[in-house]
C-alpha positions in Angstrom: 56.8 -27.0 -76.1 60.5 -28.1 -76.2 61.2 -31.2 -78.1 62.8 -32.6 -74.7 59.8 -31.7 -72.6 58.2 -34.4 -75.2 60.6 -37.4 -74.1 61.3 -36.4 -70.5 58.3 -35.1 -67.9 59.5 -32.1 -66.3 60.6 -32.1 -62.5 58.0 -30.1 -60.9 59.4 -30.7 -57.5 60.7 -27.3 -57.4 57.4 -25.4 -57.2 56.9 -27.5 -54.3 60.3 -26.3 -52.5 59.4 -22.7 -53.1 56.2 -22.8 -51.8 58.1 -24.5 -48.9 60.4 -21.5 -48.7 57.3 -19.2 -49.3 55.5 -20.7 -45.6 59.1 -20.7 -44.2 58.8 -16.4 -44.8 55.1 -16.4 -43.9 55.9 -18.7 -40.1 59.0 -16.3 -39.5 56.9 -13.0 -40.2 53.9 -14.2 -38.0 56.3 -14.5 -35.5 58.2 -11.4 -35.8 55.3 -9.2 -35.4 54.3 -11.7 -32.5 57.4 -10.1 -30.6 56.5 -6.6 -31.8 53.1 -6.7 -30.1 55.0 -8.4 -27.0 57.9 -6.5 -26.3 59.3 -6.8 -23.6 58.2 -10.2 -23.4 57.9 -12.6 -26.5 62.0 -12.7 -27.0 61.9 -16.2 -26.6 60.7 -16.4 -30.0 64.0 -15.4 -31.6 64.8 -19.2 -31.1 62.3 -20.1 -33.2 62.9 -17.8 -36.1 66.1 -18.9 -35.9 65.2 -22.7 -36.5 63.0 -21.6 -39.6 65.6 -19.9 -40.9 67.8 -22.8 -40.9 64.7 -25.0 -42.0 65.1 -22.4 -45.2 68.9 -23.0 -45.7 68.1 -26.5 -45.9 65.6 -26.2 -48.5 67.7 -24.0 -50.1 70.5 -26.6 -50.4 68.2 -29.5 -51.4 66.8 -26.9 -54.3 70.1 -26.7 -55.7 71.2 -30.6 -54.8 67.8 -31.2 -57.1 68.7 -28.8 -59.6 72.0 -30.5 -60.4 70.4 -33.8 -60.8 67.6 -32.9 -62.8 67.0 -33.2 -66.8 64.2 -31.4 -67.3 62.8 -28.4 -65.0 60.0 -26.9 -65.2 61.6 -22.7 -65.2 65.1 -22.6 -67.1 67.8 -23.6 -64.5 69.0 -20.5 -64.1 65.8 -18.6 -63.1 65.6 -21.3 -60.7 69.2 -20.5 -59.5 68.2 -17.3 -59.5 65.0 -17.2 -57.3 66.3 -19.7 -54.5 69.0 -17.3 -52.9 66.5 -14.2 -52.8 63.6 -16.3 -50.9 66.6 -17.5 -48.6 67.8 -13.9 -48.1 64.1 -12.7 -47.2 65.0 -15.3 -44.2 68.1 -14.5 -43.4 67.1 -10.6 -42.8 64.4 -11.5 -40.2 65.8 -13.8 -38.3 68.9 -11.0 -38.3 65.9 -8.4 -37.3 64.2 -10.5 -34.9 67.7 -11.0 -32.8 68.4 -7.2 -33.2 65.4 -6.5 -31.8 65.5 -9.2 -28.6 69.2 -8.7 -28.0 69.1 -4.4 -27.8 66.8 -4.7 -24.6 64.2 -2.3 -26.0 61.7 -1.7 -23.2 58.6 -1.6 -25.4 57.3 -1.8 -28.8 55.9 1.3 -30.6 54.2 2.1 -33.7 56.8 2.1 -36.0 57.9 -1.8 -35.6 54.3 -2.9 -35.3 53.9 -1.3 -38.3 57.1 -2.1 -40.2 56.6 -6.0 -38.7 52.9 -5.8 -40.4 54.0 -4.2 -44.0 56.7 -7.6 -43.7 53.6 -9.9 -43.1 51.8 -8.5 -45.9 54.8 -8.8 -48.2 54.9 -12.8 -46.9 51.3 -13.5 -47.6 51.8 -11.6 -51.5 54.9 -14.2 -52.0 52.7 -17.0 -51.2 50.1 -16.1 -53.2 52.8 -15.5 -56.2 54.6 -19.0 -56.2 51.2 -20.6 -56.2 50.2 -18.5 -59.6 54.2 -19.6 -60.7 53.5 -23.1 -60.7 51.3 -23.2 -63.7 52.4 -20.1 -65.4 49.1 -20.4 -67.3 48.4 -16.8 -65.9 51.6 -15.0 -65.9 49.7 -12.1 -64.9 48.8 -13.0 -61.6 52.1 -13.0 -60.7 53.0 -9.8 -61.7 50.0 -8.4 -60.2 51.5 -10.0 -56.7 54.8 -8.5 -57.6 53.6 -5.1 -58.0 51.6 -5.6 -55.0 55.6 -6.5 -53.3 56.6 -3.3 -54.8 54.2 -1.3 -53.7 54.5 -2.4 -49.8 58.3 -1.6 -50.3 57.4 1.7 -51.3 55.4 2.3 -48.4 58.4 0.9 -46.3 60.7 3.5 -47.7 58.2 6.1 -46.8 57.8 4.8 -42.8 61.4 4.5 -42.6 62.2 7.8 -43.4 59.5 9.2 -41.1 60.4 6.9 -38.0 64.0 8.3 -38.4 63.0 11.8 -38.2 60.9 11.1 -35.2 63.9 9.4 -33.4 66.3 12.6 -33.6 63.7 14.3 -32.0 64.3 12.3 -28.7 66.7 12.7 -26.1 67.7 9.1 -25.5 70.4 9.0 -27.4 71.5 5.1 -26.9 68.0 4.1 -27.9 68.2 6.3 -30.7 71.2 4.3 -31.9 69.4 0.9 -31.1 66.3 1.4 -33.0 68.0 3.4 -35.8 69.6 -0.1 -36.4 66.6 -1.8 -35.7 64.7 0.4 -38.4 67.5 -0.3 -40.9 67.0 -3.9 -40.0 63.5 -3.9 -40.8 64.1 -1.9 -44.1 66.6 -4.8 -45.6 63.8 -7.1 -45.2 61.6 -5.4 -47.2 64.5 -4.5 -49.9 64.7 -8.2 -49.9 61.5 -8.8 -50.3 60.8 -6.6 -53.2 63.9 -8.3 -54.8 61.7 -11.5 -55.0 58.8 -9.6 -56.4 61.5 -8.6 -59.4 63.0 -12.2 -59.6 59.3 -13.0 -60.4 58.6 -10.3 -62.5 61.3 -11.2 -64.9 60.5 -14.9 -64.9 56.9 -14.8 -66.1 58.0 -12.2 -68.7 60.5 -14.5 -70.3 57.6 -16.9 -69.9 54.7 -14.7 -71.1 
């Protein structure tokens, strides 16, 4: 224990924030594959991702408005500095994926989105699951475990998206070919910034461990 942990209680506030930011992800991911298993319908929704993402910037700010006024936290300030931006980008990327997606006029879903919207949903739930192991650090291994689990759904991302753009050049369409290519890229940058929490954590509990 540090000798100022023993005259100043740490501000635990933070874990609270990030779990915050962590149901912030999880909401927008529900209702991104909402709109994948809707299409054509369900665009709507983009409004709403778009108000959870700016719930997230908000959070985001008062995380670093906190972190400037507090004495003692409960991570070093800058892992905390460190792991606010890459739950914030996580939002960012699907409320850009979700607008891509509603504003390109695709006619109908497909496999490839429903799935790619899924492997998102799965990567939510394993970030929840990993800031609520965080907040006691008494098991720095359940984290990790979560984080590999991140990883690993990244991995299988990397595999779909190079499938799904084969499949596409083997249309004839070629302006939807260019719309979901993007689209499919969109996707994949969530996922990329996903797995970048996963290695945020990873390196936190290992300085902690």
């Amino acid at each position: 224990m540090r000798i100022r942990d023993l005259i100043l209680p740490e501000d635990t506030v933070f874990f609270s924030q990030f779990a915050e930011m962590a149901e912030k992800i999880a909401e927008a991911s529900t209702t991104l594959n909402e709109i994948t298993h809707e299409l054509p319908g369900g665009t709507e929704k983009a409004h709403k991702v778009r108000q959870i993402e700016h719930q997230g910037d908000e959070i985001t700010r008062k995380i670093f408005e906190h972190l400037n006024e507090s004495l003692i936290t409960p991570l070093e300030p800058e892992e905390i500095a460190r792991l606010a931006p890459v739950f914030d980008d996580v939002l960012d990327k699907i409320d850009w994926v979700t607008h891509q997606l509603c504003n390109y006029g695709i006619p109908e879903s497909n496999d490839v989105l429903k799935e790619y919207s899924y492997l998102i949903l799965l990567s939510s739930a394993e970030i929840s699951r990993a800031v609520e192991s965080l907040s006691s650090l008494k098991n720095p291994g359940d984290v990790k475990i979560h984080a590999m689990e991140i990883s690993r759904i990244y991995n299988l991302s990397t595999e779909l998206l190079s499938r799904a753009i084969l499949d596409l050049f083997k249309t004839q369409d070629l302006l939807m070919i260019i719309k979901l290519k993007d689209i499919y890229e969109g996707f994949a940058k969530v996922m990329e910034k996903c797995n970048d929490v996963g290695h945020v954590l990873s390196d936190i509990v290992m300085a902690h461990s």
